[in-house]
N, C-alpha and C positions, 0 to 999 in steps of 0.2 A: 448655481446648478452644475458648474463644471465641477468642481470641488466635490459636492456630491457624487458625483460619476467618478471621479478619479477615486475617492475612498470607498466608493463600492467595489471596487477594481481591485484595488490595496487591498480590499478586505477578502474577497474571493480566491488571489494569489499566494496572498496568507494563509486562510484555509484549507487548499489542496496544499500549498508545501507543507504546512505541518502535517497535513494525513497522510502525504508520502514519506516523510521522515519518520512516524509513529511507526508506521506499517515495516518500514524498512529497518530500526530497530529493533521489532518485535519480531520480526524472519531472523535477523542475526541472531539473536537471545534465542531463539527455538534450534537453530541451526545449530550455536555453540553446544548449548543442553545437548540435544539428542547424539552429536557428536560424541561428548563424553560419556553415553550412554550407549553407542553403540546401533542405533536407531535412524539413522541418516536417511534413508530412503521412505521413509513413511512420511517425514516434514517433505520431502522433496515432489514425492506424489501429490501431496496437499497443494501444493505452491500449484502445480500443473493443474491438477484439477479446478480452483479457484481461476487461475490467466485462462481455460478452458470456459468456465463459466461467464466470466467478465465480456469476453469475446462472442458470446451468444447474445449478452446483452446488447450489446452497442450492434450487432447484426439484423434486430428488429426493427 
């Protein structure tokens, strides 16, 4: 039963790090982009609006 709980555990701490690592490749790679593009401020709006959103969530 422990074993179970401990890989449920493993498996849960797996899953957020990989979606904070997705997420947080996937902001560099938009960041890089729009950079050489000239558009910097539109991803950066994004990113606030989303930590703005997320932050309503967890307030309910």
């Amino acid at each position: 039963m422990i074993e179970f709980i401990i890989n449920l555990y493993e498996f849960f701490c797996r899953w957020i790090l990989y979606t904070v690592i997705a997420l947080l490749v996937i902001y560099l790679f938009l960041h890089r982009l729009t950079r050489c593009f000239g558009t910097r401020n539109i991803i950066d709006e994004y990113v606030c609006m989303v930590m703005e959103w997320i932050r309503d969530a967890f307030r309910d």
